[in-house]
C-alpha positions as CSV (number, residue, x, y, z in Angstrom):
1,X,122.5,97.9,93.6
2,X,121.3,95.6,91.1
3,X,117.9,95.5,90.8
4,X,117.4,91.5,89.9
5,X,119.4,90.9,93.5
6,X,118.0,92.5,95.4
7,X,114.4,90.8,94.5
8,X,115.7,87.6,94.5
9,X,116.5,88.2,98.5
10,X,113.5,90.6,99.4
11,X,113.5,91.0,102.9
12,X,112.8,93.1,105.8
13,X,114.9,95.9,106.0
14,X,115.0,100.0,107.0
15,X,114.4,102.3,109.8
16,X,111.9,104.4,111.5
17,X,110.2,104.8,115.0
18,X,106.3,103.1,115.5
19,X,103.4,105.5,114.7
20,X,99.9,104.4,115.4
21,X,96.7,104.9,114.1
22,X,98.3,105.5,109.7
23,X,95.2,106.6,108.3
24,X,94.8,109.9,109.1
25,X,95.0,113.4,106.4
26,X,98.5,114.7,105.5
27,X,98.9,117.3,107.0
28,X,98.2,115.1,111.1
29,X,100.6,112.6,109.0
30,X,103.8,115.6,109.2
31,X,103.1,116.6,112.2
32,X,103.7,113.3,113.5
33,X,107.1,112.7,112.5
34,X,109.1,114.5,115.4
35,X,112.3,116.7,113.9
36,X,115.2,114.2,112.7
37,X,115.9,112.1,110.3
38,X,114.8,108.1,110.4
39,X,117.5,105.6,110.4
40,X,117.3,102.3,108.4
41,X,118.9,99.7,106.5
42,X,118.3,97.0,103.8
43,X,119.2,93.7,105.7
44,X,120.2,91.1,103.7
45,X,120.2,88.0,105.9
46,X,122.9,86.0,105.9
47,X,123.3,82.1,106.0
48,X,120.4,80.1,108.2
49,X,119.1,83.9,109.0
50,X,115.1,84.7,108.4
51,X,114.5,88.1,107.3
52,X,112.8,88.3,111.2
53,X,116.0,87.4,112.4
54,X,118.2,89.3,110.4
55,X,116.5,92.2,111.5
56,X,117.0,91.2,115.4
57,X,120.9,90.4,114.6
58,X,121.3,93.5,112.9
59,X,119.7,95.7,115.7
60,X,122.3,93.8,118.3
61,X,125.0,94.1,116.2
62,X,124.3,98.5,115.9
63,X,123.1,99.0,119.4
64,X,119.7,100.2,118.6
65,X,116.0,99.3,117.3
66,X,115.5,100.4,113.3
67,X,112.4,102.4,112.5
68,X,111.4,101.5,109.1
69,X,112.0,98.5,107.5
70,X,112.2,98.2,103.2
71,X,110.4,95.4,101.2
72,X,111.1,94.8,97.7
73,X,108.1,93.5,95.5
74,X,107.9,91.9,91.9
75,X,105.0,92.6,90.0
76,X,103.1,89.2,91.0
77,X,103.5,89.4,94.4
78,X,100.3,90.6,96.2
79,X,100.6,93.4,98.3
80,X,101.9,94.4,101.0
81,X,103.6,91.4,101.3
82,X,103.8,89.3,104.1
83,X,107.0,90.7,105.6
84,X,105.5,93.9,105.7
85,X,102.2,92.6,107.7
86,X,105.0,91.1,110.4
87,X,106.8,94.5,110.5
88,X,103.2,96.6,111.3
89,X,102.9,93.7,113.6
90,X,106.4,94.5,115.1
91,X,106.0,98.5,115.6
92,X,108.1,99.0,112.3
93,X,107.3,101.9,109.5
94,X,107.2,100.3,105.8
95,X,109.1,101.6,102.5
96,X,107.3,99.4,100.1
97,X,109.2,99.5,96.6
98,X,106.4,97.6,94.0
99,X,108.5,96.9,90.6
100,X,107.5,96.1,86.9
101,X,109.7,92.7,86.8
102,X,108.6,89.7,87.0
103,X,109.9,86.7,89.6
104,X,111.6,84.7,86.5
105,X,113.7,88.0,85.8
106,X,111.8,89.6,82.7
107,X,110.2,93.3,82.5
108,X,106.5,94.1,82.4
109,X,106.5,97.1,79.9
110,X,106.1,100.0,81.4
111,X,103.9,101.0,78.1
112,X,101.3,98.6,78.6
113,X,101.0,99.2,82.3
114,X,99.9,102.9,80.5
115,X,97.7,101.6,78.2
116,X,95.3,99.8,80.9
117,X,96.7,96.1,80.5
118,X,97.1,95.7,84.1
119,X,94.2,97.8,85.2
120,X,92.5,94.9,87.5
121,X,95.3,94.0,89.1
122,X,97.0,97.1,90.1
123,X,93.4,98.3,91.1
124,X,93.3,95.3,93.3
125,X,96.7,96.0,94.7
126,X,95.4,99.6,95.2
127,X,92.6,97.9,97.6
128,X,94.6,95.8,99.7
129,X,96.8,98.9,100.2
130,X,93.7,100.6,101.3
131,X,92.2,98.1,103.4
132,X,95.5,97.2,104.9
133,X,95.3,101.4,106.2
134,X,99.2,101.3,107.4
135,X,100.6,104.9,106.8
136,X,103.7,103.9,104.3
137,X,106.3,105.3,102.4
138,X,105.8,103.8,98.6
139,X,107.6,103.5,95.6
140,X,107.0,102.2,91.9
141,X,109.8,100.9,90.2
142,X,112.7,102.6,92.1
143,X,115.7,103.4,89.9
144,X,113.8,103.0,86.6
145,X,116.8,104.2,84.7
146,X,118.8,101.2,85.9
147,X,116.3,98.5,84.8
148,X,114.5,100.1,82.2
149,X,111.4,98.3,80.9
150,X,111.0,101.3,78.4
151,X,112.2,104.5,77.6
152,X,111.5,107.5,80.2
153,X,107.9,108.9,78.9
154,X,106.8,105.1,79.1
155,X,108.1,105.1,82.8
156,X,106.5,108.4,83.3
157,X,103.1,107.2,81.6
158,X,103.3,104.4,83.6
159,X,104.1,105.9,86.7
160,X,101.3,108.3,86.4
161,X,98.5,105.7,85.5
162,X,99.3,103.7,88.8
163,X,99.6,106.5,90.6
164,X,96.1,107.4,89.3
165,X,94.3,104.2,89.6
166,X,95.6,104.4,93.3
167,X,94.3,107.6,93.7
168,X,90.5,106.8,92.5
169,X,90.8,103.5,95.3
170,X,91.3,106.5,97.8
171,X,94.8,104.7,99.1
172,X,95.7,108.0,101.7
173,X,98.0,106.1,103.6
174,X,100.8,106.2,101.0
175,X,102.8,108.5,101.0
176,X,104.8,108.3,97.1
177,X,108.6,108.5,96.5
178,X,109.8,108.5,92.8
179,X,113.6,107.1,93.5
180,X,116.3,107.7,91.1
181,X,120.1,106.8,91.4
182,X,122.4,109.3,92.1
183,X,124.3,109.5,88.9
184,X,120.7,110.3,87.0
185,X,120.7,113.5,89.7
186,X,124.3,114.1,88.5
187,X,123.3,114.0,84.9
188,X,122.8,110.6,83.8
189,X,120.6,109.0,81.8
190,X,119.3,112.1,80.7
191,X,119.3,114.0,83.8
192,X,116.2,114.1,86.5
193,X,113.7,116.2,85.3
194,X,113.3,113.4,82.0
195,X,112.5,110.9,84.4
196,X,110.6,112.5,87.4
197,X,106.4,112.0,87.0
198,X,104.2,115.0,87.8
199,X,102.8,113.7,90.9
200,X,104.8,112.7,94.2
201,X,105.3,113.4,97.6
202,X,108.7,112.9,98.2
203,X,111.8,113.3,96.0
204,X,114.0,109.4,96.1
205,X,117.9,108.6,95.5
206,X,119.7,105.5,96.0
207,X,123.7,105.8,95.9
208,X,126.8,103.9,96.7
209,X,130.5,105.1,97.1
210,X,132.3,102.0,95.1
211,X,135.9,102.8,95.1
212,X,138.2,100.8,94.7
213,X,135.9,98.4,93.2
214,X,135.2,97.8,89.7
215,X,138.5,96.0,87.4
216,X,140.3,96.1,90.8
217,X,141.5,99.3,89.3
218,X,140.8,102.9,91.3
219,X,139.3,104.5,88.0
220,X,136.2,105.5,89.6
221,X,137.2,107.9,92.4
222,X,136.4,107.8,96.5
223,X,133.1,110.0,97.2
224,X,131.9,111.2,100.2
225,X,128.3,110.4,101.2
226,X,128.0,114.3,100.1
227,X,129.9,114.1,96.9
228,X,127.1,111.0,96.3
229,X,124.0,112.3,97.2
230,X,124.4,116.8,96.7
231,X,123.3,116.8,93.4
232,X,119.7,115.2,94.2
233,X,119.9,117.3,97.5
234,X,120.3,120.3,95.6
235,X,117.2,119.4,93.4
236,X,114.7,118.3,96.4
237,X,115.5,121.9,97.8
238,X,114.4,123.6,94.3
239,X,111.5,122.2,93.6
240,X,110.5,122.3,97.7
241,X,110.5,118.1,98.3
242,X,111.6,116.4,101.3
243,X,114.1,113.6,100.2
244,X,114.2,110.1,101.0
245,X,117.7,108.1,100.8
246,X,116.4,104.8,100.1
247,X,119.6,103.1,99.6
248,X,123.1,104.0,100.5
249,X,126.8,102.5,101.1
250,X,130.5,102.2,100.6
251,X,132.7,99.4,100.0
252,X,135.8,99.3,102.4
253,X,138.9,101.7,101.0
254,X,141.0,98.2,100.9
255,X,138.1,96.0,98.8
256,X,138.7,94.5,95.8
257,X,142.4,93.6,95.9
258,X,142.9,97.0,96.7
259,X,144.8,96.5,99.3
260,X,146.9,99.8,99.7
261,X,143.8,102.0,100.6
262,X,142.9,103.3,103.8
263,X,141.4,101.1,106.3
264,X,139.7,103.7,108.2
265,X,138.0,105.4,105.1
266,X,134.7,103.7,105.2
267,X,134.3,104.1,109.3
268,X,135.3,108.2,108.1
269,X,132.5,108.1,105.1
270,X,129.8,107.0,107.8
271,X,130.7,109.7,110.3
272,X,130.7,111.7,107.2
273,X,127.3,110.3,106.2
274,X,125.7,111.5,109.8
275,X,127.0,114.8,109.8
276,X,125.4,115.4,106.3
277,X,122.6,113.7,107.2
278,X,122.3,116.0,110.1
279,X,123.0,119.0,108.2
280,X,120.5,118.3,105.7
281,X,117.5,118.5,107.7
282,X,114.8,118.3,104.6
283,X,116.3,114.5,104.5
284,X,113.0,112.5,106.3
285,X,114.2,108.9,105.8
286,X,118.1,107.2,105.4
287,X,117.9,103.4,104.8
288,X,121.9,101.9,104.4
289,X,122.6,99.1,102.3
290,X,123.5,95.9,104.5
291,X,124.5,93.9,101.8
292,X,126.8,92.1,99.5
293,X,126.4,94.5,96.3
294,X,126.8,93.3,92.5
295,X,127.3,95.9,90.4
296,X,128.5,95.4,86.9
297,X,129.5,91.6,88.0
298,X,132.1,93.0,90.5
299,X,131.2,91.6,94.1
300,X,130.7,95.1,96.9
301,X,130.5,94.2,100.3
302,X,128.8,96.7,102.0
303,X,127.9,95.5,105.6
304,X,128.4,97.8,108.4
305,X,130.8,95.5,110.1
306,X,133.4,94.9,107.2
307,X,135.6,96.2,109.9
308,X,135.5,96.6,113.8
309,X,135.8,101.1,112.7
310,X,133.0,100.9,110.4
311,X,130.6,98.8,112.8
312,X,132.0,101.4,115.4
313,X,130.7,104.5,113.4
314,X,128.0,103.4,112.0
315,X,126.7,102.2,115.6
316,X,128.1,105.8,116.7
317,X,126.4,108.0,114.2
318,X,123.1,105.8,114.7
319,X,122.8,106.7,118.5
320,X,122.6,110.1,118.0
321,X,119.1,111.4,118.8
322,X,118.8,113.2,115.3
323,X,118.1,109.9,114.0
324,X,115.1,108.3,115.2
């Protein structure tokens, strides 16, 4: 997705089941989580909607409660946001993504974030995450490769000296996803292993299946939630790391102008999506994209109910008690 959008309409978002009591040693923290996969979504709301409301519509709309809920941060906002503090409120798990950009748009280098610019500030970030004790799943900068405020050693550095100054504030109740797009798992940008930091908990990818968007033209092909996502699977099972899909979706098979496409593709891809899902069982966390995309200027609707099939599949593959 692009990165500037989706802060511009930060919201509540995800899915997860209501753990009590966050603050607790690692090792209590796994064996909460029963075995399954936690189902979410990135709700963008939609005309007079509230992010609070969005969230309820949605849940109607799918038949079901979401689990965790995703908050997108700039770099000035304080932490963890007041959206967040209503989910804890609510029952909800957290998947905090904190980014290097600024609210008017612009990059904070990732360079002098290394170099101790920022040291107060993230340090007191570090201490509201501490005293706020919710157990959360946490990212910073998701998908640095597609909003680069440096090269990958600065995001690396970067990464490394948050990660650090966190660490000395004692913040135990977060557990850290580096999150990479799928094409960087498929060789991108470099491949992986130049972005990934040395310290993480949880191995990150956020994906979409675009066909037959982009130039209303059907040059980039139709790919299975598999064909999306196998490459970084493959990788969390090498180096031992349970995965995270932070962000997932396709377009409809007729978007675009397209109009001679299959209208029950996109309801197939999400019954696809489940039984993958289901089948890859290291996969803790899978948050779909409920949203009007914008990638390379081309419009990507990806709501669930872009057709009565796909609202029908989604719905279906959500009620099954894998996903929690």
């Amino acid at each position: 997705m692009d990165r500037r959008e989706f802060l511009r309409t930060s919201a509540l978002t995800g899915a997860a089941i209501a753990f009590p009591g966050w603050v607790m040693g690692r090792a209590a923290y796994a064996a909460t989580q029963p075995s399954g996969c936690l189902w979410g979504a990135y709700v963008r709301p939609q005309g007079t909607e509230t992010p609070q409301s969005a969230i309820a519509n949605f849940e109607a709309k799918i038949g079901r409660r979401l689990s965790v809920t995703r908050h997108y941060l700039n770099w000035e906002d304080q932490l963890p946001g007041q959206y967040a503090e209503w989910s804890a409120s609510q029952g909800y798990r957290q998947y905090i993504s904190w980014h290097a950009l600024g609210h008017n748009g612009g990059g904070i280098s990732w360079r002098s974030i290394a170099n101790g610019k920022y040291d107060n500030w993230i340090r007191d970030q570090a201490t509201r995450m501490k005293q706020w004790g919710r157990r959360v799943y946490f990212t910073f900068h998701h998908e640095p490769e597609a909003d680069p405020s440096g090269d990958n050693k600065d995001f690396k550095a970067a990464w490394n000296h948050v990660r650090n100054i966190f660490a000395n504030v004692r913040t135990s109740n977060l557990r850290w996803v580096v999150t990479l797009t799928a094409s960087t798992y498929d060789g991108g940008h470099g491949g992986p292993m130049a972005w990934l930091p040395k310290r993480y908990d949880l191995l990150g990818v956020d994906g979409y299946n675009r066909f037959p968007c982009l130039d209303n033209k059907p040059v980039h092909p139709w790919k299975s939630f598999w064909g999306v996502f196998h490459s970084a699977h493959n990788l969390s099972l090498k180096l031992g790391k349970s995965m995270i899909v932070g962000e997932y979706g396709s377009v409809e098979q007729t978007a675009c102008g397209y109009g001679s496409g299959d209208p029950n593709a996109k309801a197939q891809w999400l019954t696809g999506a489940g039984e993958t899902l289901q089948a890859w069982t290291n996969v803790k966390l899978a948050m779909y994209s409920h949203t009007l995309g914008n990638f390379e200027g081309f419009p990507e609707a990806y709501w669930v109910d872009t057709s009565a099939q796909s609202l029908a599949a989604y719905s279906t593959v959500g009620s099954h008690p894998y996903f929690i």
